[in-house]
N, C-alpha and C positions, 0 to 999 in steps of 0.2 A: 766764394773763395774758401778752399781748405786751409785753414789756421790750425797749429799747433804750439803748445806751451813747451816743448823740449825739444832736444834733438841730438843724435851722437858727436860728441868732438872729442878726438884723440880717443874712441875708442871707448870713452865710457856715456854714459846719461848727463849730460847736460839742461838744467833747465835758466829759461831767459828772465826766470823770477831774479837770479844772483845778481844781473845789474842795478836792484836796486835793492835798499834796505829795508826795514818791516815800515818803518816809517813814510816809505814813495821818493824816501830821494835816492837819485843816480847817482853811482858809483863811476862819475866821467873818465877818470882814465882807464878804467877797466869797460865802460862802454864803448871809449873808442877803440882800445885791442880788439876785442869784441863782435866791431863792426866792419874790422879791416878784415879781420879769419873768414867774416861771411864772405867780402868780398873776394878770398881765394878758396870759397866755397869748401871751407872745413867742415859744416855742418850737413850732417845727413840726416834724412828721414827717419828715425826706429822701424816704421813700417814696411815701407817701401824702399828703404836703400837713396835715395833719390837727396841732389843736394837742397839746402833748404835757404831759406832770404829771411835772415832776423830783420825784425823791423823793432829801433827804439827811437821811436820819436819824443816828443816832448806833450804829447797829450795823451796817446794811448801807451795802454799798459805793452810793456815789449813783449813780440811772440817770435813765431818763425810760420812764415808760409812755403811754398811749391813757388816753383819758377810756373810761369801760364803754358798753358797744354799738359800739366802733371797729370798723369795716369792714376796716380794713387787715390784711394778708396779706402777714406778713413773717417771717423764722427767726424762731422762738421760744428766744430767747436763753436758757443754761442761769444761774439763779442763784446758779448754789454760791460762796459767799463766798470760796475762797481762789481760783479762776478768775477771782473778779472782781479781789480785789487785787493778784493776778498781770498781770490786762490793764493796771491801771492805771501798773502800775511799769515795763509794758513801754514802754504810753503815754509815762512820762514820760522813759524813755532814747532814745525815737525824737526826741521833740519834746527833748531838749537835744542831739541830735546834728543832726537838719535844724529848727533854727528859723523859719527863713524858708521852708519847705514846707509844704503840705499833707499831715493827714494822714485818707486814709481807712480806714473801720472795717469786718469784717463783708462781705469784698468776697467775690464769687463768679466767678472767672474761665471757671470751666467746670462741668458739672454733678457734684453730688459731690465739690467740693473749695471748701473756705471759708478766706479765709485772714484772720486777726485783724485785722489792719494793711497799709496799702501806701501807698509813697512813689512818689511819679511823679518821674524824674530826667530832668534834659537828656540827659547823655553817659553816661550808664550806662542799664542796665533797672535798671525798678522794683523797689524793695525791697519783698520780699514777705514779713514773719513771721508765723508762729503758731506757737501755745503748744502744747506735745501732754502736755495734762494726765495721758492715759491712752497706752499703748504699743501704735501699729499694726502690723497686719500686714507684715511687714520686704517684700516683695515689693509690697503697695499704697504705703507709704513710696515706694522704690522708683521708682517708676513715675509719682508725684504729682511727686517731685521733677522727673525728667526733662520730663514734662507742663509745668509750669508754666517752665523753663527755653526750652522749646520756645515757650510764649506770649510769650517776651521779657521775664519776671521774674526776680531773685536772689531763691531764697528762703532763710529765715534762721529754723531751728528752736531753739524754746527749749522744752527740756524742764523739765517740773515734778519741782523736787527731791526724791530719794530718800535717805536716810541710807544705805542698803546699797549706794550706787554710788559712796560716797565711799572713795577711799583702796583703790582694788580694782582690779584689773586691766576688760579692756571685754569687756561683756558682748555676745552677738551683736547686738542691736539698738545699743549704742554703736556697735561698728566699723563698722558700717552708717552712722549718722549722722558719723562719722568721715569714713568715706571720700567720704563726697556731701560735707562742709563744711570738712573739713581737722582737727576739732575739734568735741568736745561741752560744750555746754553750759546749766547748770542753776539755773533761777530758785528763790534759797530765798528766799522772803516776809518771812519770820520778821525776818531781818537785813539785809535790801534792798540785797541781793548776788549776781552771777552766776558758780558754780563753771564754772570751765573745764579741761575734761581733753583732754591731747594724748599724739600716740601716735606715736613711729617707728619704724620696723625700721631696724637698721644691721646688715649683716654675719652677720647671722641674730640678731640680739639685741634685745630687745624695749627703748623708753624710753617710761616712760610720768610723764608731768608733769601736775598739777593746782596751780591755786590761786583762790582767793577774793576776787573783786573788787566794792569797794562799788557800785554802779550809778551813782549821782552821778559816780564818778571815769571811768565810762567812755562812748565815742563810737562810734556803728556809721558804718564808713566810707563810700564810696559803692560801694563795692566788694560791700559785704558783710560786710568784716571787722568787728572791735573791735580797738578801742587799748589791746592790754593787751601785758605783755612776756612772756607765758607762749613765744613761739617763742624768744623769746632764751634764756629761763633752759634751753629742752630744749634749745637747741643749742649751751649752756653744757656742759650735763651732758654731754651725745653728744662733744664737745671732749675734755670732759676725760678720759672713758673713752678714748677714742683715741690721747690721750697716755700715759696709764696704761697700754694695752697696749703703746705704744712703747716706755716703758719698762721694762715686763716682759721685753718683744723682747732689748731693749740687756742687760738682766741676766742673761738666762738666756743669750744669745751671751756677756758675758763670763765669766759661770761657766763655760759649756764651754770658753770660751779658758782659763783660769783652769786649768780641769782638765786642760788639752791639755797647756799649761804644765810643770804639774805631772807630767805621768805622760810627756811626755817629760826632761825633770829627772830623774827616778827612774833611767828607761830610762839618761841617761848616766852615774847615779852607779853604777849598775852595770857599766855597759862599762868606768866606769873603774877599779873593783876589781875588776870581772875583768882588766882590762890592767895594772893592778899585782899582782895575783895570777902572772898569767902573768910579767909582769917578776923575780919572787922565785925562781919556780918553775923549779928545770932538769929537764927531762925525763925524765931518769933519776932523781928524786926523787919520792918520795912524799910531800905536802903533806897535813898536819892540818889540815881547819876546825871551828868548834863549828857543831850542825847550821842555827843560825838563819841566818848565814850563807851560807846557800844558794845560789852560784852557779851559773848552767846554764852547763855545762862538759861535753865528752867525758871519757873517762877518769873517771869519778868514782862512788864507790861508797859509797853510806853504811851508819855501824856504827851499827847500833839501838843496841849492847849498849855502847858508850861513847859516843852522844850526838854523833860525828864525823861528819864525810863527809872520804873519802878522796879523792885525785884522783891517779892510779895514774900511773906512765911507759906512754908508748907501746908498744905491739908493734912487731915490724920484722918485713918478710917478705913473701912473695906479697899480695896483697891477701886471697884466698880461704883461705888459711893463718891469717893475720893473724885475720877473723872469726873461726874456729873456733878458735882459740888463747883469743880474748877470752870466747868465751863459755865456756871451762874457765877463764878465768884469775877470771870471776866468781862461777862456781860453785863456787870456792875460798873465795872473801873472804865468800862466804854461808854458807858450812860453820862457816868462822872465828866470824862474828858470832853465831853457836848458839853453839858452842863457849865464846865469853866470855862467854855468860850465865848459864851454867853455873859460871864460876871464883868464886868469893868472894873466894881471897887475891889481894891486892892486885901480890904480885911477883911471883906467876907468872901472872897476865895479862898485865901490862908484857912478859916475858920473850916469852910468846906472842907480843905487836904486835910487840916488836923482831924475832923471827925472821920474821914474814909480811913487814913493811918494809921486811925485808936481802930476801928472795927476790922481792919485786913489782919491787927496784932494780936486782939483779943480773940477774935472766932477764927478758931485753926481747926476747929470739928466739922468734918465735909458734914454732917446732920444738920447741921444749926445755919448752913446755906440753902441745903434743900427746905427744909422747915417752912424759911424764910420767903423762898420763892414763888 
């Protein structure tokens, strides 16, 4: 059977979405006006002329079909009830955004391409939508789009809601529809509401925002758009991440200052106990530290075997004397430190350090080590 969503009465476009509200309820006393006009066969075919039989029952979405034997040859519009209550809802957000416009249904702009609805505008093209109940080929998508832009239309897809596409990152056919519209979005019938998902890349980082808006509250612009503030709140979010790295920036620069701080702090607490070290220290002395104390210093030789480091007097001499002097005069204080590991009593190791102390103080002539050797 040939079904149709409109029909002429009194001369203009009629369609059988105004018996009911966005919501799915009837408008009863305008249903039954309505149904008595069909009965004196007010309503005519747009195509054929021919009068037409609204049907508003109580389970299907109201249409108008052909009396039986119709001649007419027209699409053969699909019944499926939630296709229908989809058109009607779309119907009803075009007609409270262009009031004062016309709207046509069912348009064919070129072969192979049908589009649900279109608005004829002064200073914009025409607003072109349709519903895509089922998911086409990303490439005829594609190409319909640019197709119908080419005819001097905006077209405005409204896909049929899926629960697996909510709260999910975009699947190849979203970004697709993305990038043709800026933004997808999805008719749920159930709650007479249209989800809209948005998507930006910043910096290499993905934002992706959805939210849920009742249909009643929203407007298609002349543009194309909707009035909804889903661009503000992503570009609320993309803000504040940007701050958020700014601040991460600012923190981890002043932790490294912080650290800088700090290890040069260190670096001088140490110059300065070394330069009071050296201030203590006369050259011809041999100075005790415990090993924690560790300064880098020439001249210094640490004693495993008493937990010290040494820091010896100077050689004096040729330069080349001097070296080889130093290296016997270390290979002494290594002998030594085996040596005290070895002692248990407590005064004749003392006795030991004292005599190594008296001779590292007394022979400062690199000759008088080699001599020795």
């Amino acid at each position: 059977m040939v079904i149709q969503d409109c029909a002429y009465y009194e001369g203009k476009r009629w369609f059988a979405y105004e018996l009911k509200d966005i919501s799915g309820n009837y408008h009863e006393e305008y249903r039954l006006k309505m149904r008595m006009e069909s009965q004196k066969n007010a309503f005519t075919c747009p195509d054929c002329g021919e009068p037409l039989i609204l049907c508003a029952g109580p389970v299907m979405e109201p249409f108008f079909k052909h009396h039986e034997g119709s001649k007419c040859i027209v699409r053969d519009f699909s019944r499926d009830q939630k296709n229908c209550v989809a058109k009607r809802q779309i119907y009803h957000l075009l007609k409270q955004s262009f009031p004062q416009r016309e709207i046509l249904s069912n348009v064919i702009p070129e072969e192979g391409i049908c589009l649900d609805f279109v608005i004829e505008l002064e200073e914009h093209p025409a607003i072109a939508v349709k519903y895509l109940a089922s998911i086409p080929k990303l490439e005829k998508l594609e190409q319909e789009y640019e197709t119908l832009q080419m005819l001097g239309y905006q077209p405005i897809y409204i896909l049929k809601y899926r629960e697996q596409y909510k709260n999910r990152r975009f699947t190849t056919f979203e970004y697709l529809v993305s990038k043709l519209e800026g933004e997808v979005r999805y008719l749920e019938i159930d709650t007479h509401s249209l989800l809209v998902k948005k998507m930006l890349r910043i910096e290499g980082r993905e934002f992706l925002k959805e939210k849920q808006y009742p249909l009643v509250e929203l407007l298609v612009r002349e543009d194309g758009s909707f009035t909804h503030d889903l661009s503000e709140l992503l570009q609320q979010e993309v803000t504040a991440y940007k701050e958020e790295q700014m601040w991460e920036r600012q923190y981890q620069a002043q932790n490294r200052a912080i650290v800088y701080e700090e290890r040069i702090q260190e670096i001088e607490e140490r110059r300065a106990e070394k330069e009071q070290l050296l201030e203590l220290h006369s050259f011809h002395e041999v100075v005790r530290q415990p090993m924690e104390q560790d300064i880098s210093m020439k001249n210094r030789m640490k004693m495993f075997s008493i937990g010290e480091i040494w820091t010896i007097p100077r050689l004096y001499g040729r330069d080349y004397r001097v070296k080889k002097a130093d290296v016997i005069r270390y290979q002494y204080l290594k002998t030594l430190d085996r040596r005290l590991f070895d002692i248990e009593d407590v005064e004749q190791r003392e006795r030991e350090i004292a005599r190594a102390i008296q001779r590292l103080e007394k022979d400062t002539d690199a000759e008088v080590w080699i001599d020795r050797a």
